[in-house]
N, CA and C atoms as an extended XYZ file, in Angstrom:
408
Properties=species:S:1:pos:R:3:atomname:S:1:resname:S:1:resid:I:1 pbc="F F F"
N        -0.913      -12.943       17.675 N   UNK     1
C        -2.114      -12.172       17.927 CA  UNK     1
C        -3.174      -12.548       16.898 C   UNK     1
N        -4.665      -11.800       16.958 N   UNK     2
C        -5.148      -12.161       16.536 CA  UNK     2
C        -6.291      -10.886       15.702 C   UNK     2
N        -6.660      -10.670       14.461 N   UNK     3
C        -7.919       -9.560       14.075 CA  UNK     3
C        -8.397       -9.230       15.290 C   UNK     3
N        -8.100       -7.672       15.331 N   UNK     4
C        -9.076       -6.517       15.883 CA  UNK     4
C       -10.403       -7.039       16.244 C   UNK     4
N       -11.008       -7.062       17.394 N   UNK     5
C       -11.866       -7.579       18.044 CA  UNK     5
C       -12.893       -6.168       17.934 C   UNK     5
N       -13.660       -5.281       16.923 N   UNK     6
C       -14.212       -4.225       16.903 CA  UNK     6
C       -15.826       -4.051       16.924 C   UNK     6
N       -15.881       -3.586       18.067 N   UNK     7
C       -17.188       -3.064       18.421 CA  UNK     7
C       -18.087       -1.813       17.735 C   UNK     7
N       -18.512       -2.152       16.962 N   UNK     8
C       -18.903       -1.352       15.633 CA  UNK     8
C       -19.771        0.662       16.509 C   UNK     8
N       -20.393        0.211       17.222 N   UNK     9
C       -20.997        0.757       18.078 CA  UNK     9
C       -19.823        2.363       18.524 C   UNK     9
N       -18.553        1.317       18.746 N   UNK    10
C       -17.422        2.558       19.455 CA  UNK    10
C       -16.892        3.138       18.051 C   UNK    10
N       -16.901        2.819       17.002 N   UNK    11
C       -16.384        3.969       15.768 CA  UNK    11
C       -16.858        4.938       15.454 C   UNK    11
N       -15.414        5.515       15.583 N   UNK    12
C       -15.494        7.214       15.589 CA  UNK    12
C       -14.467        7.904       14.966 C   UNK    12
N       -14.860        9.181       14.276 N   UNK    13
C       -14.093        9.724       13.653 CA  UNK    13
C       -13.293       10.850       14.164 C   UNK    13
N       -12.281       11.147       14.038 N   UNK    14
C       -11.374       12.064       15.387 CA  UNK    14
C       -11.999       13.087       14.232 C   UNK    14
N       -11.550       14.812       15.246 N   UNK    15
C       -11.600       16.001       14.831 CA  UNK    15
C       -11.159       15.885       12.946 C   UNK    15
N        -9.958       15.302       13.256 N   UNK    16
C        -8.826       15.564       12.076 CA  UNK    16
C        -9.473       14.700       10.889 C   UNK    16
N       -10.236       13.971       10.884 N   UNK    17
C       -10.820       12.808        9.726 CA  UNK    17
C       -10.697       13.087        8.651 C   UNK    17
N       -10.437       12.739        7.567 N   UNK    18
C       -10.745       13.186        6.231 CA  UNK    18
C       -11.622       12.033        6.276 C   UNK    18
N       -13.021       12.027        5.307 N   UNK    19
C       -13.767       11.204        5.295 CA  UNK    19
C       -14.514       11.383        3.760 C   UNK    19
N       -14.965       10.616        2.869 N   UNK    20
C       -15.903       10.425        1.917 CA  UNK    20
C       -17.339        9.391        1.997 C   UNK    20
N       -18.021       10.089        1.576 N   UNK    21
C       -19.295        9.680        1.397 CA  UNK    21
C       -19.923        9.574        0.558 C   UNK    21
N       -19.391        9.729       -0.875 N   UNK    22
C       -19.898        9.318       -2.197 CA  UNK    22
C       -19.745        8.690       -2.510 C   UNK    22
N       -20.158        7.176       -2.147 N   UNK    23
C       -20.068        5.617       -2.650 CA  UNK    23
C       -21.408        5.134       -1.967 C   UNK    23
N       -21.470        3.482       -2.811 N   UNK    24
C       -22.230        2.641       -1.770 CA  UNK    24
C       -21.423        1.367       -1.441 C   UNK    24
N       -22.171        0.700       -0.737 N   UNK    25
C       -21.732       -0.278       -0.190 CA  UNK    25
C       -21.894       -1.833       -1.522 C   UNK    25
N       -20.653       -2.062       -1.764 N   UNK    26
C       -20.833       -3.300       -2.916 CA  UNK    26
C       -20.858       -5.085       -1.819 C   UNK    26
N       -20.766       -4.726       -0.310 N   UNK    27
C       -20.726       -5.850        0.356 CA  UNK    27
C       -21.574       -5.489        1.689 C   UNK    27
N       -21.761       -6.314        2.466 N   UNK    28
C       -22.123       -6.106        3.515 CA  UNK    28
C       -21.213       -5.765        4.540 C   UNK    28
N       -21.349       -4.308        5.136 N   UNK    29
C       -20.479       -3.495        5.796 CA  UNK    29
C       -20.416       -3.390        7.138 C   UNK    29
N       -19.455       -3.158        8.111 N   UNK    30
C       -19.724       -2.969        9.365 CA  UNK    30
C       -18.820       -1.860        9.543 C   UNK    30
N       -18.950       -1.000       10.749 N   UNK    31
C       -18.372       -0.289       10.876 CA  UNK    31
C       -17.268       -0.373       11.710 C   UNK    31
N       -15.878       -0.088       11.107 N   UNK    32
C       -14.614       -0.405       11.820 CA  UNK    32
C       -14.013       -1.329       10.715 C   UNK    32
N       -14.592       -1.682        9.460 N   UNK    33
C       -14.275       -2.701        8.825 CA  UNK    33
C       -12.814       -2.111        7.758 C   UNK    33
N       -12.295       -2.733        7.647 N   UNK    34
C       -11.301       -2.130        6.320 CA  UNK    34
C       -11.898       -2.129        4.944 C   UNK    34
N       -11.823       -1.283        4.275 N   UNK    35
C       -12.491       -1.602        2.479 CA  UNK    35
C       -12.048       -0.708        1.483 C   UNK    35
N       -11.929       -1.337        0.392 N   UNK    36
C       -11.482       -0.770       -0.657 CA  UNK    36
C       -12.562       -0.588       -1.691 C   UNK    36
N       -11.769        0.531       -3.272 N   UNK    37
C       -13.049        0.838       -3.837 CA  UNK    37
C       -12.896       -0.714       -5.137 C   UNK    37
N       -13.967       -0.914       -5.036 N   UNK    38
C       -13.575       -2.011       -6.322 CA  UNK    38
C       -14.311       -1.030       -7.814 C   UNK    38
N       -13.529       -0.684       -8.158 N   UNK    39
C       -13.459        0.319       -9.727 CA  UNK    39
C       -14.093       -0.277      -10.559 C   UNK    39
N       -13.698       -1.779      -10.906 N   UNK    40
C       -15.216       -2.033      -12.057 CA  UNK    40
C       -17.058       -1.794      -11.308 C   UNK    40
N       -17.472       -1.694      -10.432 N   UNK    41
C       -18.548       -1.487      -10.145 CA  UNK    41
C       -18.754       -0.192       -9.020 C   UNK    41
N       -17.511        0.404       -8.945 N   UNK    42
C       -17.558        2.003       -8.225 CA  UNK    42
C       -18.085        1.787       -7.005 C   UNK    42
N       -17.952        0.169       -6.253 N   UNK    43
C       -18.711        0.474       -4.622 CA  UNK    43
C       -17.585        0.070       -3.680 C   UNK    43
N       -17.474        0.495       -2.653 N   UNK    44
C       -16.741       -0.477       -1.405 CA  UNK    44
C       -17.076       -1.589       -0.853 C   UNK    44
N       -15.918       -2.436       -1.423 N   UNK    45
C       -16.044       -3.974       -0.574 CA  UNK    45
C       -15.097       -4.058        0.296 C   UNK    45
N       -15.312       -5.066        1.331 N   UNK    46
C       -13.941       -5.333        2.132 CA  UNK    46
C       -12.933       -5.440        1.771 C   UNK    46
N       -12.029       -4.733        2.422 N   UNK    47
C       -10.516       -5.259        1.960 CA  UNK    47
C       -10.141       -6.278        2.371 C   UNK    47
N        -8.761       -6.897        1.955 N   UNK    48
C        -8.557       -8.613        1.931 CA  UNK    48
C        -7.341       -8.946        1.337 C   UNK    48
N        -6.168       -8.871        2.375 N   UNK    49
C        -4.713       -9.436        2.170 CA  UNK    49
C        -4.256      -10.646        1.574 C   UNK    49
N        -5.610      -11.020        1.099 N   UNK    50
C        -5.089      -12.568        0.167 CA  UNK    50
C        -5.064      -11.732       -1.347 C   UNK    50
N        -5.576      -10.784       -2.124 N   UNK    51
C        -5.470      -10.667       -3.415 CA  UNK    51
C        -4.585       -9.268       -3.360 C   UNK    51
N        -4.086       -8.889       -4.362 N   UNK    52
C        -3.172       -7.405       -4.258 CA  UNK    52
C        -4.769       -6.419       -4.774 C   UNK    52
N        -5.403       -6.583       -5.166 N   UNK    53
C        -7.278       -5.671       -5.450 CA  UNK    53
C        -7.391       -5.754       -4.194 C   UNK    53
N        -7.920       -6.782       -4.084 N   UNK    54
C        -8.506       -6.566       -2.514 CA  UNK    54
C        -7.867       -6.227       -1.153 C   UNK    54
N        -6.329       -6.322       -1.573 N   UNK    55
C        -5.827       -5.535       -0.348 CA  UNK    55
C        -5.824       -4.064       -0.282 C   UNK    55
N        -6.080       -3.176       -1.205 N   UNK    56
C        -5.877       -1.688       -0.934 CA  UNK    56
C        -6.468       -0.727       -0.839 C   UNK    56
N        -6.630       -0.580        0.636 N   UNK    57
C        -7.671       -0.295        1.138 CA  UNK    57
C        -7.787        0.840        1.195 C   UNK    57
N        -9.044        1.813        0.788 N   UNK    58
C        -9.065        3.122        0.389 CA  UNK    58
C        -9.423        3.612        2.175 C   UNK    58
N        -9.589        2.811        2.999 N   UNK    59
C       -10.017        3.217        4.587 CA  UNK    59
C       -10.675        2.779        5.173 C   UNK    59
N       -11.817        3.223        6.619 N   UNK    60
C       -12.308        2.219        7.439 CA  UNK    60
C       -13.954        2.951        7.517 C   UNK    60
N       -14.376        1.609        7.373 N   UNK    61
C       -16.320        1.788        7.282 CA  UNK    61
C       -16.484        2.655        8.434 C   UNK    61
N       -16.938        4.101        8.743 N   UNK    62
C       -17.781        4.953        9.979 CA  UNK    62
C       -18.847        4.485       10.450 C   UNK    62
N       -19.359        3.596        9.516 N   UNK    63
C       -20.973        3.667        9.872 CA  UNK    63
C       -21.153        2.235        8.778 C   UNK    63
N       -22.118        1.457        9.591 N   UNK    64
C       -22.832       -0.336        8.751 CA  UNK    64
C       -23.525        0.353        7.437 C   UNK    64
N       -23.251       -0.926        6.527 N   UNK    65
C       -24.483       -0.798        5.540 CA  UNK    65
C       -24.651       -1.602        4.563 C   UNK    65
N       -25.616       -2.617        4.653 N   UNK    66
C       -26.112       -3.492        3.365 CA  UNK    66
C       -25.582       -2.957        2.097 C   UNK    66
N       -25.630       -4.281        1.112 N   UNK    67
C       -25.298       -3.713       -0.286 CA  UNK    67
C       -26.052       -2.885       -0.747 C   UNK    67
N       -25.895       -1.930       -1.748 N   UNK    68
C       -26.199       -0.752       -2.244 CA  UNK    68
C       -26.589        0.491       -1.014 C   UNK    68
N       -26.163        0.085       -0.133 N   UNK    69
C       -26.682        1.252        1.138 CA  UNK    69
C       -25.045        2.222        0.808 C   UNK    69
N       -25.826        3.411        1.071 N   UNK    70
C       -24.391        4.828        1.189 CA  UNK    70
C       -23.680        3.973        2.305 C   UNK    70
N       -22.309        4.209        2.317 N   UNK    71
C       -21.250        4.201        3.216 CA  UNK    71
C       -20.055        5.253        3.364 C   UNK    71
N       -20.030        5.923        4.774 N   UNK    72
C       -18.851        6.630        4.627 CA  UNK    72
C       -18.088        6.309        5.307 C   UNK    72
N       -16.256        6.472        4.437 N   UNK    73
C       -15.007        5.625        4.793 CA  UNK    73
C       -14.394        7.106        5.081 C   UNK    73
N       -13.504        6.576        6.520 N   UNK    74
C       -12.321        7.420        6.513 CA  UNK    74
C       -11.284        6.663        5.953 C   UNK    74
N       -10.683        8.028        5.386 N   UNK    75
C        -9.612        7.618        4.405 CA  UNK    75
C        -8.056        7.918        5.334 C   UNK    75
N        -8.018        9.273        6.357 N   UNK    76
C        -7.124        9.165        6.809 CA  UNK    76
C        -7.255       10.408        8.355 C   UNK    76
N        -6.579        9.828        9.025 N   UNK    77
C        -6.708       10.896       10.355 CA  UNK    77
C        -7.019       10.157       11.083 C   UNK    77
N        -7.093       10.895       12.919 N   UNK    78
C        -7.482        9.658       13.709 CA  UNK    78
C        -8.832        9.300       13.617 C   UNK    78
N        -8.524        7.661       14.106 N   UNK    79
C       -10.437        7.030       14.220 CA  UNK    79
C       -10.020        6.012       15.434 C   UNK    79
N       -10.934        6.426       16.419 N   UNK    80
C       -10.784        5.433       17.207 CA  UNK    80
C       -11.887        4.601       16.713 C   UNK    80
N       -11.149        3.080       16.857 N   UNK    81
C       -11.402        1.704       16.038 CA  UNK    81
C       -12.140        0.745       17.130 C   UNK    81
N       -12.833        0.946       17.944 N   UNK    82
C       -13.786        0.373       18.850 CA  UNK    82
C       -13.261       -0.701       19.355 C   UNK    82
N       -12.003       -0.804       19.565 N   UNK    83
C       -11.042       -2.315       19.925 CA  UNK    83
C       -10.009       -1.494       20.811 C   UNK    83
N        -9.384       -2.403       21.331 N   UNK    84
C        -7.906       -2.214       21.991 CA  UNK    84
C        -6.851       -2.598       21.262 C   UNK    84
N        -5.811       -1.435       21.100 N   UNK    85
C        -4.664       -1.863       20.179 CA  UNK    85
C        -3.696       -1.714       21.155 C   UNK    85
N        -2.234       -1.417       20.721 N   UNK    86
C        -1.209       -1.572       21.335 CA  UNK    86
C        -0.417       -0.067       20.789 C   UNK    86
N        -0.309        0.504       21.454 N   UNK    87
C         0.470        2.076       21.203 CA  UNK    87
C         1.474        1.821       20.709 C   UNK    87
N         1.767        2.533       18.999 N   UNK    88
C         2.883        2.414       18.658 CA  UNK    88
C         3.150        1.871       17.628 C   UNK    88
N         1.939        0.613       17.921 N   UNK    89
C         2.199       -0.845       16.761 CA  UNK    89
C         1.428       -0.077       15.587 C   UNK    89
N         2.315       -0.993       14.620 N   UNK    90
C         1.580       -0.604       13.301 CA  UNK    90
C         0.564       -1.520       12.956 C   UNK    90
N        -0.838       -1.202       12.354 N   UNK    91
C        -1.779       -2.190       11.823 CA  UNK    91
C        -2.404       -2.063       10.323 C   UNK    91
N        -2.593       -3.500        9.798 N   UNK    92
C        -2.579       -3.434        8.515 CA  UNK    92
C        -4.030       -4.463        8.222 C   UNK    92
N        -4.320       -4.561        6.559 N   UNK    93
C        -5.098       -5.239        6.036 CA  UNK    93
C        -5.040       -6.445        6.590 C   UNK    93
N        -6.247       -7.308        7.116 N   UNK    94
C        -6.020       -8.709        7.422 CA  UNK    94
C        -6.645       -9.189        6.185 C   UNK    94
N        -6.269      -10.692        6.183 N   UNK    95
C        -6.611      -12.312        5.454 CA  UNK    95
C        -8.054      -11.940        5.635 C   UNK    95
N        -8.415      -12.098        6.506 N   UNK    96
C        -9.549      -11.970        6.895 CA  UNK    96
C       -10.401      -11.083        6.365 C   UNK    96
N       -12.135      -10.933        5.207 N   UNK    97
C       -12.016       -9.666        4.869 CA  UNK    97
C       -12.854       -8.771        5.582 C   UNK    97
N       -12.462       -7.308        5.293 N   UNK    98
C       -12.745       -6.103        6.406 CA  UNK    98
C       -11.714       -6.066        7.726 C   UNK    98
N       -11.073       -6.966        7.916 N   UNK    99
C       -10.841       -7.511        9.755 CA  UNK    99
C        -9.206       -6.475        9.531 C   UNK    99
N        -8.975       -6.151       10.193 N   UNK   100
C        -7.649       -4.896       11.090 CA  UNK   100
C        -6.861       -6.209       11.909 C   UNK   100
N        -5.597       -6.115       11.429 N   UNK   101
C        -4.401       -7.144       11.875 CA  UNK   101
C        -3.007       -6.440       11.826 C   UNK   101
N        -2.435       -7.091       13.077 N   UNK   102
C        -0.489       -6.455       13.157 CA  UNK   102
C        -0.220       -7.296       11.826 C   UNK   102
N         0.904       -6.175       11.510 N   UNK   103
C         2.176       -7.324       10.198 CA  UNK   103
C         1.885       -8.293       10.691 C   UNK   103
N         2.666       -8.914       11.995 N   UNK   104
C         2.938      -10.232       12.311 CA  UNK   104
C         1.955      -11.216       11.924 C   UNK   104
N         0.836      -10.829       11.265 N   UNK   105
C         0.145      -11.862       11.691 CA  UNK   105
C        -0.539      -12.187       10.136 C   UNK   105
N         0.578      -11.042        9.073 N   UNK   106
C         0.717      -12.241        7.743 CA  UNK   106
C         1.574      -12.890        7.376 C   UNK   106
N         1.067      -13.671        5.990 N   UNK   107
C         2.203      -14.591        5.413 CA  UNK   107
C         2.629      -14.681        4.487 C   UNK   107
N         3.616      -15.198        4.169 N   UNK   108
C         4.439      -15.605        2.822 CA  UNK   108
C         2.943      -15.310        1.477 C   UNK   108
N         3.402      -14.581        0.859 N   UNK   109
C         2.328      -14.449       -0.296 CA  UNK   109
C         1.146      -13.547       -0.292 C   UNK   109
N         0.733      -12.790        0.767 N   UNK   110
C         0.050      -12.078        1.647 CA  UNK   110
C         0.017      -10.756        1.167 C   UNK   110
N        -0.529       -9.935        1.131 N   UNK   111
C        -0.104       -8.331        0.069 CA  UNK   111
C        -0.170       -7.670        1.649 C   UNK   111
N         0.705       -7.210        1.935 N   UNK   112
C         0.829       -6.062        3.396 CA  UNK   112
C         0.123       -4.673        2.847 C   UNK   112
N        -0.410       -4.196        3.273 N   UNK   113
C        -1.019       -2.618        3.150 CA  UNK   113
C        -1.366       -2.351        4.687 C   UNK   113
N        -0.503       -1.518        4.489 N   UNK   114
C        -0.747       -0.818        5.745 CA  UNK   114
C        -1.623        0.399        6.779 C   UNK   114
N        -1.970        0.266        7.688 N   UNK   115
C        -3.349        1.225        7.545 CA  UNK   115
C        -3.338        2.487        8.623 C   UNK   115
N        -2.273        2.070        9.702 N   UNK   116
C        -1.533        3.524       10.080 CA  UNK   116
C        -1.482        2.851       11.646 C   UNK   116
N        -0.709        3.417       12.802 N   UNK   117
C         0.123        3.609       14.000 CA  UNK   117
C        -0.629        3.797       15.050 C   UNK   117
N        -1.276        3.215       15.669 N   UNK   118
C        -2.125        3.396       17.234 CA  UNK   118
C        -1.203        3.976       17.852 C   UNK   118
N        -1.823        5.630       17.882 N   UNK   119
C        -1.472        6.427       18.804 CA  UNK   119
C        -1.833        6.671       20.383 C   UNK   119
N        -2.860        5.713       20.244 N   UNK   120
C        -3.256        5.313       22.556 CA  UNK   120
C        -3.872        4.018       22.094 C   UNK   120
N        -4.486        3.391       23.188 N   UNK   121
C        -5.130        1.992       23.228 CA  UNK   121
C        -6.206        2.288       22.672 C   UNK   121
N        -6.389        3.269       21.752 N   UNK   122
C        -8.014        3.143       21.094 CA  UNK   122
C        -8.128        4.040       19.853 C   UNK   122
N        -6.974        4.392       19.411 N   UNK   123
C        -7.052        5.451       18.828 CA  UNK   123
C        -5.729        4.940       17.404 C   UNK   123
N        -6.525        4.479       15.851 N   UNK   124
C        -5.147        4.136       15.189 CA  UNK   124
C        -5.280        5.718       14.046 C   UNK   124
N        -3.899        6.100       13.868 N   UNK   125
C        -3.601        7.290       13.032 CA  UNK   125
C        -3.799        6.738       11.561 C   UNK   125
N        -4.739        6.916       10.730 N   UNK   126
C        -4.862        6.374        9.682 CA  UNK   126
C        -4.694        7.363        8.412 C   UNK   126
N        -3.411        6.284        7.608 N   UNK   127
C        -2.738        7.065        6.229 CA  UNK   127
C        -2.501        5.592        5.606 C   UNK   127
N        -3.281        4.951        5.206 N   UNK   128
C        -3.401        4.154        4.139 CA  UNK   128
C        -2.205        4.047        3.329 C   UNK   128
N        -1.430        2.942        2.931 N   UNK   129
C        -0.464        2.707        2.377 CA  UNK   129
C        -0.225        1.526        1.756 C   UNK   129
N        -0.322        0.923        0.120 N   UNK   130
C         0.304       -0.264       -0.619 CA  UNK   130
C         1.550       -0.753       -0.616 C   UNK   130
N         1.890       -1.317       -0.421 N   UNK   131
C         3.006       -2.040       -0.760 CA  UNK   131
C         2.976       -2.506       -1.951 C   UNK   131
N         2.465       -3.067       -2.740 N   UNK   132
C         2.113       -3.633       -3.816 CA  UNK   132
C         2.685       -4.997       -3.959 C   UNK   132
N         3.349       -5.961       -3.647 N   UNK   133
C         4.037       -6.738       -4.040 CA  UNK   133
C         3.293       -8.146       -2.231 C   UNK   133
N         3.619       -9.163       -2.659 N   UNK   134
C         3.191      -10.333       -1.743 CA  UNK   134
C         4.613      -10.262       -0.658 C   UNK   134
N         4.227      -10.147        0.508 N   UNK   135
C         5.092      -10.667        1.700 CA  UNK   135
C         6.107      -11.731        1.165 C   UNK   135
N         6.994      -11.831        0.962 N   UNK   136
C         8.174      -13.104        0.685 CA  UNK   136
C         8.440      -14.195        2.042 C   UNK   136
């Protein structure tokens, strides 16, 4: 398979969201994107399964926004993710940065973080989770 194909337009935050909005944007943001907080400069950048920093992802962009623009991330609850997933499957940080990917589709050396369980074809349950250590 291949990164979440996400239509920024369809993100949405279910009833249940926990969400924050006291940050800005340290990258250029889209909404549906994965991102983490990067702590030396207190903003959200994309997350990114090639470094163990950049994989852990504090949640998913609600809403676009240039650097230094406010951004608010859900951190956990449902969000339907403006793509079609697969009920059931679990989805995690991609290589790719910001981009939503199955396990399967990292590799050897790869930091897995996981980002929660598509509960219908549009809808992933999001509870953020490290692994900490590289895929073997």
């Amino acid at each position: 398979m291949a990164d979440l194909t996400i239509t920024a337009a369809s993100v949405a935050a279910g009833t249940n969201a926990s969400k924050v909005s006291s940050y800005l944007a340290g990258a250029d943001i889209t909404a549906g994107q994965a991102v983490y907080l990067d702590t030396s400069t207190s903003t959200m950048k994309l997350a990114d399964a090639d470094t163990l920093a950049a994989s852990a992802a504090f949640g998913v962009a609600l809403n676009s926004a240039s650097t230094g623009q406010p951004i608010t991330v859900q951190k956990q609850g449902n969000i339907t993710i403006g793509a079609t997933v697969v009920t059931g499957k679990a989805y995690y940080v991609s290589t790719t940065a910001g981009a939503i990917c199955l396990e399967s589709d990292l590799s050897t050396g790869d930091f897995p973080h996981f980002l929660g369980f598509a509960t219908s074809t549009t809808v992933i349950a999001l509870d953020p989770k490290a692994c900490g250590v590289a895929k073997a």
